[in-house]
SEROGU-681568 format. One record per residue: residue number from 1; residue in three letters; chain; x, y, z of N, C-alpha, C, CB in turn. Coordinates in steps of 0.05 Angstrom, whole numbers. Glycine has a CB too. Layout:
N
<site NUM 'ALA' 'A' <X Y Z> <X Y Z> <X Y Z> <X Y Z>>
...
***
This chain:
227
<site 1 'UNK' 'A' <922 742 1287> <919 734 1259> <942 715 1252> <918 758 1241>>
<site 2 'UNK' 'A' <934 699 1232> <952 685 1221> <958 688 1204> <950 668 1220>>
<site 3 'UNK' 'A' <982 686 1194> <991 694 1164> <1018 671 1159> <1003 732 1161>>
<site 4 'UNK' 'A' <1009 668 1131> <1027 637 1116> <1044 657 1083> <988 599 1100>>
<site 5 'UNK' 'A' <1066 647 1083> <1082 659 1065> <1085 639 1046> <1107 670 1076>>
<site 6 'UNK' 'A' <1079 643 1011> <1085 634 999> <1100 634 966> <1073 628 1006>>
<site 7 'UNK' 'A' <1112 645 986> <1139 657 966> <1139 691 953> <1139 636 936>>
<site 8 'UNK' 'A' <1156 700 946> <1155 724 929> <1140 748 940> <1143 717 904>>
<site 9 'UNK' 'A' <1120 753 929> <1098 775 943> <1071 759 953> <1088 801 917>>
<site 10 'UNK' 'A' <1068 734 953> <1047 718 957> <1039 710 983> <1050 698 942>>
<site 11 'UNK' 'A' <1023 715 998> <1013 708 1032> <982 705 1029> <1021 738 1059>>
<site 12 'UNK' 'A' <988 696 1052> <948 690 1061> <948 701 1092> <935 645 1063>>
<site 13 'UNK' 'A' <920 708 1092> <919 721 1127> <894 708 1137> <915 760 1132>>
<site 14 'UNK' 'A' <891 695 1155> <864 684 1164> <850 714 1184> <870 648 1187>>
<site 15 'UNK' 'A' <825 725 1171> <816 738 1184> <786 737 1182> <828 758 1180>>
<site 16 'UNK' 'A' <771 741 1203> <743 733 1203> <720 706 1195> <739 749 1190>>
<site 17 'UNK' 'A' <744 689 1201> <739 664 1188> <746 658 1158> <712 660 1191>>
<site 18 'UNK' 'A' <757 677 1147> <769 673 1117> <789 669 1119> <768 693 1098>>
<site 19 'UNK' 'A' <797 660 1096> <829 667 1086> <829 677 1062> <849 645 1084>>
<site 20 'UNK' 'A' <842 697 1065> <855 718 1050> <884 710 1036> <858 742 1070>>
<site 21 'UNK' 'A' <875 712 1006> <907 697 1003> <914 729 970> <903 642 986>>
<site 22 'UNK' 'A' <945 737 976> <946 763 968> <967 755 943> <955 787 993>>
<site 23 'UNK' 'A' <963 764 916> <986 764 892> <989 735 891> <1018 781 899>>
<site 24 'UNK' 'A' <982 721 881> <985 692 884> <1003 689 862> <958 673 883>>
<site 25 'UNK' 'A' <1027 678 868> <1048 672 842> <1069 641 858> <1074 712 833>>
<site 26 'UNK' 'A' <1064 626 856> <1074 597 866> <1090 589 845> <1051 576 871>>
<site 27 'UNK' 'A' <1072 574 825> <1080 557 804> <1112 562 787> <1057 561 784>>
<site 28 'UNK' 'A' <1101 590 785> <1130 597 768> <1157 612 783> <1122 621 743>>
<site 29 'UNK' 'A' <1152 603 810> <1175 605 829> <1191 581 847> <1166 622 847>>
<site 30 'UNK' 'A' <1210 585 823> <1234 558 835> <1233 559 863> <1271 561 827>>
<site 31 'UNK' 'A' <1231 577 873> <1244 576 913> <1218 561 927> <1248 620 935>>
<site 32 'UNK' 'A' <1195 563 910> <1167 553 926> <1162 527 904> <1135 581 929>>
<site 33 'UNK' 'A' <1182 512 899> <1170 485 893> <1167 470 903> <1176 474 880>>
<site 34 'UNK' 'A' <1161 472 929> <1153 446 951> <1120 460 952> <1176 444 992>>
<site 35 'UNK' 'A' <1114 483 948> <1085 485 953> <1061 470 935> <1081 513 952>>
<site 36 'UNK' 'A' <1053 466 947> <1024 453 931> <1003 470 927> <1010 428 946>>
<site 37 'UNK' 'A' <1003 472 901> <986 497 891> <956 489 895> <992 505 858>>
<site 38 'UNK' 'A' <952 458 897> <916 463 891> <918 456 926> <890 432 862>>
<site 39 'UNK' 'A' <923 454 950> <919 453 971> <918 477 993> <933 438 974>>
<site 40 'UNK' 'A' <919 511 971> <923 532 984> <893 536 990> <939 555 969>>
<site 41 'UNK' 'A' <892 547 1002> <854 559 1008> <856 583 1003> <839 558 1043>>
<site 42 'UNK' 'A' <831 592 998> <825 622 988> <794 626 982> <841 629 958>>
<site 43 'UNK' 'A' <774 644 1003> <755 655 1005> <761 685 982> <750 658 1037>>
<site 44 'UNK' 'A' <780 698 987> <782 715 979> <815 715 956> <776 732 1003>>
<site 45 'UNK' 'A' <822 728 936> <850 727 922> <845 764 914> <854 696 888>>
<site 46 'UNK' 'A' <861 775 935> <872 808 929> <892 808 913> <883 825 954>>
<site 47 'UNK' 'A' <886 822 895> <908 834 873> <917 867 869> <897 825 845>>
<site 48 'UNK' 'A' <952 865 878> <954 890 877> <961 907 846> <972 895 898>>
<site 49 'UNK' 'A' <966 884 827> <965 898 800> <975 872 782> <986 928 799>>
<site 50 'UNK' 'A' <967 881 758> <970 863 742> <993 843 731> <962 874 728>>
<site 51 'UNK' 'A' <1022 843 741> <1036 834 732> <1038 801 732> <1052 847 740>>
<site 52 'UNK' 'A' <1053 784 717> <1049 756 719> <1057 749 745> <1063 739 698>>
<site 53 'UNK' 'A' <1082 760 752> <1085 747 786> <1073 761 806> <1116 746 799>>
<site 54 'UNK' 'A' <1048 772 800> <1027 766 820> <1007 758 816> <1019 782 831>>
<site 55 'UNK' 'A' <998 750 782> <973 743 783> <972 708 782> <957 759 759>>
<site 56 'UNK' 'A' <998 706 773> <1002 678 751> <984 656 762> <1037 664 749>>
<site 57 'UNK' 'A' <982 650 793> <959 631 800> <940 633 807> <961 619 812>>
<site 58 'UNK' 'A' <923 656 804> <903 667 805> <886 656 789> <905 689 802>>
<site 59 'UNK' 'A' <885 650 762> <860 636 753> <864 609 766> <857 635 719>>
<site 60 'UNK' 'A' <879 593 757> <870 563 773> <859 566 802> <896 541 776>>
<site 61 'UNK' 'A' <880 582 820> <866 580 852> <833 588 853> <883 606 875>>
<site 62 'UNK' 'A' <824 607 836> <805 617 842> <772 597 829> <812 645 831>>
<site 63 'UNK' 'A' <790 589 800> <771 568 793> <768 539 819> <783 557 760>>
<site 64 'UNK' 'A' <791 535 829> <790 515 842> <772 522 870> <818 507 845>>
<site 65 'UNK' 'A' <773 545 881> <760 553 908> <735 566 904> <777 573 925>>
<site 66 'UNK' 'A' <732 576 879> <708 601 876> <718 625 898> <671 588 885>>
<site 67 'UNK' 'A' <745 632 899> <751 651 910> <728 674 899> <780 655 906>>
<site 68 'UNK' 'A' <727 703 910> <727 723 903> <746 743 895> <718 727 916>>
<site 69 'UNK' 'A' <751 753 868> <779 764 864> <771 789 875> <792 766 833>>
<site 70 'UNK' 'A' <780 805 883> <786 841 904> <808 849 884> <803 840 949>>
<site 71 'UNK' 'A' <803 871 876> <833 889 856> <811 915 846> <851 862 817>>
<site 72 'UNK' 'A' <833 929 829> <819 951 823> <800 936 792> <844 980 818>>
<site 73 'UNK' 'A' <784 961 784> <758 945 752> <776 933 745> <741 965 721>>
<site 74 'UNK' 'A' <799 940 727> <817 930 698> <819 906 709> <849 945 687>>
<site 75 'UNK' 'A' <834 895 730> <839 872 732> <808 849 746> <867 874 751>>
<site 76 'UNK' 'A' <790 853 753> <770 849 763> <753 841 735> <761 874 781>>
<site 77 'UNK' 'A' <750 859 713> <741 854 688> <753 839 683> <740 870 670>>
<site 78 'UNK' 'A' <785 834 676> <800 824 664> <788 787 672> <831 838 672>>
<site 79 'UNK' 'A' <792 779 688> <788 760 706> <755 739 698> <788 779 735>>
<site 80 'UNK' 'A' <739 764 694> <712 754 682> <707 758 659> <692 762 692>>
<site 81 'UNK' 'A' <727 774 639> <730 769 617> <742 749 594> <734 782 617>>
<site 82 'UNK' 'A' <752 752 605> <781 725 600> <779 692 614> <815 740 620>>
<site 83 'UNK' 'A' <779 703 641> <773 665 648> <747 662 658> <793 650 674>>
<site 84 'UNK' 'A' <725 668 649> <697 672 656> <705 670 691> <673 644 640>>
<site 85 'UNK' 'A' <720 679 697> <706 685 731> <691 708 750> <726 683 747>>
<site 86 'UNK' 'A' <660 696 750> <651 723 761> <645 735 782> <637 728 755>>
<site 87 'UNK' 'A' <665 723 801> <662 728 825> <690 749 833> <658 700 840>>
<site 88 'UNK' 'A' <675 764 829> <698 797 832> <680 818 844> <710 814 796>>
<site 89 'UNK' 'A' <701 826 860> <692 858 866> <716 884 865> <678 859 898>>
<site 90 'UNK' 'A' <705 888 844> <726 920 841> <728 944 853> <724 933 821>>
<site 91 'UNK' 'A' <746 956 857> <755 976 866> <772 993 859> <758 972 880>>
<site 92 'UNK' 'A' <770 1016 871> <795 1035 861> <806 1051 874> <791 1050 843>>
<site 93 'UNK' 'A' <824 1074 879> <841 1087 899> <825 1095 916> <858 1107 890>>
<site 94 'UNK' 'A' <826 1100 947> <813 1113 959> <778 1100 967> <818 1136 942>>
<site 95 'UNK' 'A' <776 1080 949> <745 1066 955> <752 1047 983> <731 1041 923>>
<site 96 'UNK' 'A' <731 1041 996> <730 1018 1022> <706 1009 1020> <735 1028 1053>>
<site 97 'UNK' 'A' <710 980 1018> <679 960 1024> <678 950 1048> <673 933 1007>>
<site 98 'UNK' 'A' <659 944 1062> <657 921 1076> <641 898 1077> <656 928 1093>>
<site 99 'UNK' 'A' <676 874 1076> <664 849 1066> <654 841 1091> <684 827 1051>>
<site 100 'UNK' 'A' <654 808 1086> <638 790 1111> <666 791 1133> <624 750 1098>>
<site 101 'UNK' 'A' <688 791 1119> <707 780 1139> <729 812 1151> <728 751 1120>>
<site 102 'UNK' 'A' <716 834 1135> <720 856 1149> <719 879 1140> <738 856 1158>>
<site 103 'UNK' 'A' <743 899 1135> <736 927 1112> <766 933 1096> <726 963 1133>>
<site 104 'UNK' 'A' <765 927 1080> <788 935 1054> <789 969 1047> <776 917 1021>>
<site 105 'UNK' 'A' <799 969 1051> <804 1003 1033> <829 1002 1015> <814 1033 1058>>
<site 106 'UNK' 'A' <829 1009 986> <845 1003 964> <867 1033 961> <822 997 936>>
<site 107 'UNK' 'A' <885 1033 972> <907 1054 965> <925 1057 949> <920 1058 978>>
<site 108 'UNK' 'A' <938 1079 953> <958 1079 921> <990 1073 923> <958 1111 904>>
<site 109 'UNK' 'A' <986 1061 896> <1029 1046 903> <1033 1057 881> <1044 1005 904>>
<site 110 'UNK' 'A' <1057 1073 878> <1077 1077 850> <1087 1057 832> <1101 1088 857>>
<site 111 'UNK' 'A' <1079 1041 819> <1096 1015 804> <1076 1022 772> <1089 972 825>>
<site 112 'UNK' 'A' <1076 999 756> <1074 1000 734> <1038 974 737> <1108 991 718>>
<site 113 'UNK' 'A' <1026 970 707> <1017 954 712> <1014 946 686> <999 956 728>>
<site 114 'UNK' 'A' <1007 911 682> <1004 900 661> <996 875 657> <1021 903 651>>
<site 115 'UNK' 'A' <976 867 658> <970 834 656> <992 817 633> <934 831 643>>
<site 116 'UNK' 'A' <981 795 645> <1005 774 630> <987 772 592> <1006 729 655>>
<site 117 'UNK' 'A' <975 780 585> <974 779 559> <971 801 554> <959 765 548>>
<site 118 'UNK' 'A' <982 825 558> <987 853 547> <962 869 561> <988 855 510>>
<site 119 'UNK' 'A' <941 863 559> <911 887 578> <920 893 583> <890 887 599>>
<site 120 'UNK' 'A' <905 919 591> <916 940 611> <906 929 642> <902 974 603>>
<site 121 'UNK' 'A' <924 936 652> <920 926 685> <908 946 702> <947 918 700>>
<site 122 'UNK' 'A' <900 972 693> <904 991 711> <920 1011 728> <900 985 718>>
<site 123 'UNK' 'A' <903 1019 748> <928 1038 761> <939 1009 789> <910 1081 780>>
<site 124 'UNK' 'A' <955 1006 801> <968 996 819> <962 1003 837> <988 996 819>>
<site 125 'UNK' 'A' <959 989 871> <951 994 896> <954 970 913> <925 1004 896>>
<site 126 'UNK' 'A' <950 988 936> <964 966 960> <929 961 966> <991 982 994>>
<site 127 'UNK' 'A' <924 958 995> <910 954 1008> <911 949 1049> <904 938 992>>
<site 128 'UNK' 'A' <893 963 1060> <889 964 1081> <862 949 1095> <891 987 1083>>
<site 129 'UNK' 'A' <870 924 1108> <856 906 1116> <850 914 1144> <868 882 1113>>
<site 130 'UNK' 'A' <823 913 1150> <806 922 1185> <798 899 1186> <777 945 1190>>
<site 131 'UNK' 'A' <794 887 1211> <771 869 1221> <778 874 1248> <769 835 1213>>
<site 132 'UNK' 'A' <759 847 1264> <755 846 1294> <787 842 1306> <734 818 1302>>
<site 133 'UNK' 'A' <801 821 1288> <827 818 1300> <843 838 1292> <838 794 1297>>
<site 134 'UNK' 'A' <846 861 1281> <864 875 1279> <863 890 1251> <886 860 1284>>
<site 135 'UNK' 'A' <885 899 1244> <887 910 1218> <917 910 1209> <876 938 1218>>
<site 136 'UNK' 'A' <915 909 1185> <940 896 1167> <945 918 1141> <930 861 1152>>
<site 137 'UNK' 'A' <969 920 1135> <970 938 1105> <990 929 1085> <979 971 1109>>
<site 138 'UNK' 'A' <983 918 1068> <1002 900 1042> <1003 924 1017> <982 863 1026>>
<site 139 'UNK' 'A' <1029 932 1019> <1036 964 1002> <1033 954 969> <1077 980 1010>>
<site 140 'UNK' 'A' <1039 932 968> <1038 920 938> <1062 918 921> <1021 937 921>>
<site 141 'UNK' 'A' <1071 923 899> <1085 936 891> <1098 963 893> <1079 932 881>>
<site 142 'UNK' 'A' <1105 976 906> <1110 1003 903> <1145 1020 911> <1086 1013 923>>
<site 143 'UNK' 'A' <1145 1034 908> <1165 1057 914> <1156 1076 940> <1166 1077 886>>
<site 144 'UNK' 'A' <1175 1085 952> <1169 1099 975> <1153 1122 971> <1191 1106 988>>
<site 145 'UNK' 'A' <1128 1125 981> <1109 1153 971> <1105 1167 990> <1080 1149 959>>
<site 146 'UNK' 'A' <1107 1189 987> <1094 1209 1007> <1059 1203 1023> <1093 1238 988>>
<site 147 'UNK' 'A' <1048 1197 1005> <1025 1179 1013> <1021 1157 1038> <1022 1164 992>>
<site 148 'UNK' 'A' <1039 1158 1042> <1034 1127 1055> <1034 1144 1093> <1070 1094 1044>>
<site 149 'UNK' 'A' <1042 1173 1092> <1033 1167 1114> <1009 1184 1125> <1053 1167 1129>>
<site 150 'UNK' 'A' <986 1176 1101> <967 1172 1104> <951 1149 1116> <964 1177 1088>>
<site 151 'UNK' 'A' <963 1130 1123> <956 1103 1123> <947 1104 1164> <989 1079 1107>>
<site 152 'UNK' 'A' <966 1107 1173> <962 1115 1209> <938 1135 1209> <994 1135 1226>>
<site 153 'UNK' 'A' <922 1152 1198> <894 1164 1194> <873 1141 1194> <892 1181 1164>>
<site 154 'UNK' 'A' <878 1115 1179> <866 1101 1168> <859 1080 1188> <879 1095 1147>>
<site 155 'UNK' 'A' <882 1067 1201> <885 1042 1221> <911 1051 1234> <886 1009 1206>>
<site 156 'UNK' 'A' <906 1032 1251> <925 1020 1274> <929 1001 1269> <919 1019 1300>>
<site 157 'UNK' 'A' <962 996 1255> <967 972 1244> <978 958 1263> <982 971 1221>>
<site 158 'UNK' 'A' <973 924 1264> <983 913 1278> <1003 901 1260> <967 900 1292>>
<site 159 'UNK' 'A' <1008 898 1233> <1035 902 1219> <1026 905 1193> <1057 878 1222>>
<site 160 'UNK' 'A' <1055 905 1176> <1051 918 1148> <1063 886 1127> <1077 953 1144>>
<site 161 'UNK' 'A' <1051 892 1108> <1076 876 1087> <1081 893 1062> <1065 841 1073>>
<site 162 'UNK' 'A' <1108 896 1069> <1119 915 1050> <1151 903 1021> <1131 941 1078>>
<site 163 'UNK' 'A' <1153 911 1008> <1168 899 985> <1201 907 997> <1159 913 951>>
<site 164 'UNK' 'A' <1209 899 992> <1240 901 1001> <1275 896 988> <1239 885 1021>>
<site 165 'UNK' 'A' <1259 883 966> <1282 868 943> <1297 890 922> <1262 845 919>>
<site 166 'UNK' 'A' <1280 919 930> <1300 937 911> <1295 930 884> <1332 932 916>>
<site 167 'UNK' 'A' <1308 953 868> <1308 944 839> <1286 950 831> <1312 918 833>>
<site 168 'UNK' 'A' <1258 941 832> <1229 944 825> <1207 951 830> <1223 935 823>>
<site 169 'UNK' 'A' <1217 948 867> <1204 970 878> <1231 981 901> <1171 960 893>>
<site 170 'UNK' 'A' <1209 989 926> <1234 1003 946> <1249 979 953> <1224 1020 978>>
<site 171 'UNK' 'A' <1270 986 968> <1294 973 969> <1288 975 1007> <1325 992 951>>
<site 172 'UNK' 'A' <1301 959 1030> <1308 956 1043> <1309 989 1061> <1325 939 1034>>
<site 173 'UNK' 'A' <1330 1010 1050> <1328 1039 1065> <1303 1049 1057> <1352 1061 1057>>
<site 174 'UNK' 'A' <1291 1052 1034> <1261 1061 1031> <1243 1046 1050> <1250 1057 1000>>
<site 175 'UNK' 'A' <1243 1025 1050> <1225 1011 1072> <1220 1020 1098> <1235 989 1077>>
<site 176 'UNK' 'A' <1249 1017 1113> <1247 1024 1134> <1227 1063 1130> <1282 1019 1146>>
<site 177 'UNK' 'A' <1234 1070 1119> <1223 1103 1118> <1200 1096 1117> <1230 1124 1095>>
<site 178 'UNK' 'A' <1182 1081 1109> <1158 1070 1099> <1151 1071 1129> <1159 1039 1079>>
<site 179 'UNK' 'A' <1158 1037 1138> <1153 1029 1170> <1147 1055 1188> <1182 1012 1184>>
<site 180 'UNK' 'A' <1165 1078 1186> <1155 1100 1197> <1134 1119 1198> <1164 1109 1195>>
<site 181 'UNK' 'A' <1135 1120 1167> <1111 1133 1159> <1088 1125 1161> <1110 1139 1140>>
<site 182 'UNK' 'A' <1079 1091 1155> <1061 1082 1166> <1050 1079 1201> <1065 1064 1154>>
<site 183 'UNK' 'A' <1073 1082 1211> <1076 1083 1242> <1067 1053 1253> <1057 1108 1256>>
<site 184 'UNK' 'A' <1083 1033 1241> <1084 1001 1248> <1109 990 1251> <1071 983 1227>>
<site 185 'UNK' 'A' <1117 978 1274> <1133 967 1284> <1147 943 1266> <1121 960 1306>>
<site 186 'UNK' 'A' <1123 922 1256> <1124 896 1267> <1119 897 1221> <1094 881 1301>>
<site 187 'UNK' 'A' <1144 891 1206> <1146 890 1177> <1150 855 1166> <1176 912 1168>>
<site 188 'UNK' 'A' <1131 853 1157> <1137 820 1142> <1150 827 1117> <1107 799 1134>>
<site 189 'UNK' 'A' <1173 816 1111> <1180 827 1078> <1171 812 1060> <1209 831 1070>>
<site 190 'UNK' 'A' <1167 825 1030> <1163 807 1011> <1176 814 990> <1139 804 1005>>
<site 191 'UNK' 'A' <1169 805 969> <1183 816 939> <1211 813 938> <1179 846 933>>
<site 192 'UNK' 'A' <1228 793 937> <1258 791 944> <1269 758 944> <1263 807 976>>
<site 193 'UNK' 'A' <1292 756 941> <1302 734 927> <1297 723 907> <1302 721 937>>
<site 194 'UNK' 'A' <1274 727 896> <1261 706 874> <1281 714 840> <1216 717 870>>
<site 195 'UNK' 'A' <1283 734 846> <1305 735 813> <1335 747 825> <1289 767 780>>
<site 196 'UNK' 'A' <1350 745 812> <1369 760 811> <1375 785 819> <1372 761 794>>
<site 197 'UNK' 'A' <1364 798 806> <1350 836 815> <1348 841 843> <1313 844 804>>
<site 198 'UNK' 'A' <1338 815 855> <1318 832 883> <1332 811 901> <1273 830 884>>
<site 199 'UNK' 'A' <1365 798 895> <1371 782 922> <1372 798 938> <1394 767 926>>
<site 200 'UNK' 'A' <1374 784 974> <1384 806 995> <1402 800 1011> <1367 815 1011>>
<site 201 'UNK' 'A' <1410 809 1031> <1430 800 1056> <1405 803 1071> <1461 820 1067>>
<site 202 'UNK' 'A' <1395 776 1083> <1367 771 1103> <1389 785 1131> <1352 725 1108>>
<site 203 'UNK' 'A' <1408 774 1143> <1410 787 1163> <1420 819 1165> <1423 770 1177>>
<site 204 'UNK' 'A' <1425 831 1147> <1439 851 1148> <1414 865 1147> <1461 856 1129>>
<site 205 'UNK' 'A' <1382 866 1129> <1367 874 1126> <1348 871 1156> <1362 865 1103>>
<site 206 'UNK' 'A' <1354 854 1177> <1338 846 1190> <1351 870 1211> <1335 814 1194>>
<site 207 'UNK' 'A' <1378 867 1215> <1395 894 1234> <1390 917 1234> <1419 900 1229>>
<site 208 'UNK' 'A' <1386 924 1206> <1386 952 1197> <1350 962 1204> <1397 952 1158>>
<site 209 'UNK' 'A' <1329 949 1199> <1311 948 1216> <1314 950 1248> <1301 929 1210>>
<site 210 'UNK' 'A' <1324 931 1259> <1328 931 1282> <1339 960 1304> <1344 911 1279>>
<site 211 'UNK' 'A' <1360 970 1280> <1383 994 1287> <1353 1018 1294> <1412 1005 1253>>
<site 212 'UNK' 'A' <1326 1015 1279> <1312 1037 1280> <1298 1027 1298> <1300 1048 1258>>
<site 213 'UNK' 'A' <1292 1001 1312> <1268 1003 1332> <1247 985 1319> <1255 1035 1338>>
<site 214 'UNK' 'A' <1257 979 1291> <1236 962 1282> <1237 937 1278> <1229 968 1263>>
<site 215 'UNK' 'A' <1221 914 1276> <1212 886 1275> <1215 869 1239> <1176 889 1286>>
<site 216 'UNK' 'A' <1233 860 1226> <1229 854 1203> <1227 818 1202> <1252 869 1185>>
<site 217 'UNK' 'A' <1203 813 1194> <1208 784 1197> <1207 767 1169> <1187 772 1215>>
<site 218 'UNK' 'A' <1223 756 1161> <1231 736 1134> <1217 712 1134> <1261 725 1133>>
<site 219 'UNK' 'A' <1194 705 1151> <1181 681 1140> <1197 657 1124> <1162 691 1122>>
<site 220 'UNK' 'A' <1190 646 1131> <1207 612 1103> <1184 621 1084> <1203 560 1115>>
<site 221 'UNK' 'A' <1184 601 1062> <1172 600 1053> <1148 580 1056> <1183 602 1040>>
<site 222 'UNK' 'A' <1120 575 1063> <1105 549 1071> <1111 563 1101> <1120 512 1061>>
<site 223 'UNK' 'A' <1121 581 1116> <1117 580 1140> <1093 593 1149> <1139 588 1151>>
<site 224 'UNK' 'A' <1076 585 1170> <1055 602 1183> <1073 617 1198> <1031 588 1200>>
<site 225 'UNK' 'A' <1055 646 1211> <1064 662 1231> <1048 672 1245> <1078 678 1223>>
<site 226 'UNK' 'A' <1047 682 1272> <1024 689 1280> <1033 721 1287> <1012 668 1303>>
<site 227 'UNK' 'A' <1013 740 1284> <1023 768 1277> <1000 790 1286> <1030 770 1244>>
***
């Protein structure tokens, strides 16, 4: 699989002939102003909860691609209520569909939720991606849960993307506990540098992984990776 980083909590994964592009927040991130927002592709735009720095380019990308938005109802309504887009499919904790490009199952993350004009966003969740090439798990927003190692029941991840910036969600030592509990090697980080709150030490975070046996990779921003 391929996977492209663009900035903050925002990635795309080419799987099954799609691309999968997750929390889309570009525009209003200084570190990703070389990206070009109408040149991203997107079959699909997963949302793990309502906040502005994940949804914020979600309506234009989606009007521009006729993506399909994936999230739990609140934000799924929200989406075809608000910017007439009706190409959604909702979900909620514990549900799994299977799309054309593989099987989603919607899990649970500890964080808050809230669309950018006050709605309610719902409850918050990660998601666990299956297909032919593998399987993937993007925790979302969250705090370290006892839950999560539920997730090795679920799939055999060939890696995770997990938050790491501290402050808002887990921090760097929760992570790694995470990586365990999920029982995946191979961690793309997200959620970090973009404010103040969530700078990091990239190599000290990359060691301290390392010290356990595990894989943490920092992506540039605009970089592909193959995973």
């Amino acid at each position: 699989m391929q996977l492209t980083f663009y900035g903050h909590a925002c990635f795309s994964v080419e799987m099954g002939g799609k691309h999968l592009l997750f929390d889309p927040f570009i525009s209003g991130n200084e570190l990703a102003k070389h990206i070009n927002l109408n040149a991203i592709p997107a079959d699909y735009i997963l949302i793990s909860h309502g906040h502005g720095d994940h949804v914020a380019d979600a309506p234009a990308i989606a009007k521009r691609t006729q993506a399909t938005i994936v999230s739990n109802f609140e934000i799924v309504s929200w989406f075809e209520h608000k910017h007439h887009h009706p190409k959604g499919h909702p979900m909620n904790h514990g549900g799994e569909w299977q799309f054309d490009f593989g099987k989603v199952k919607y899990v649970n993350a500890v964080h808050s939720s809230v669309l950018p004009d006050g709605s309610y966003g719902g409850n918050p969740g990660g998601f666990i991606v299956s297909g032919a090439e593998g399987a993937f798990y993007f925790a979302g927003d969250t705090a370290l849960t006892w839950d999560m190692k539920l997730i090795p029941m679920f799939a055999n991840l060939n890696f995770a993307v997990l938050p790491i910036g501290n402050n808002f969600t887990m921090g760097i030592n929760d992570a790694i506990i995470a990586a365990e509990f999920i029982e995946c090697e191979t961690i793309i980080g997200v959620h970090y540098d973009t404010f103040g709150y969530i700078k990091i030490d990239h190599q000290q975070a990359t060691l301290k992984f390392a010290e356990r046996g595990l894989k943490l990779l920092l992506p540039d921003i605009g970089e592909t990776i193959e995973v």
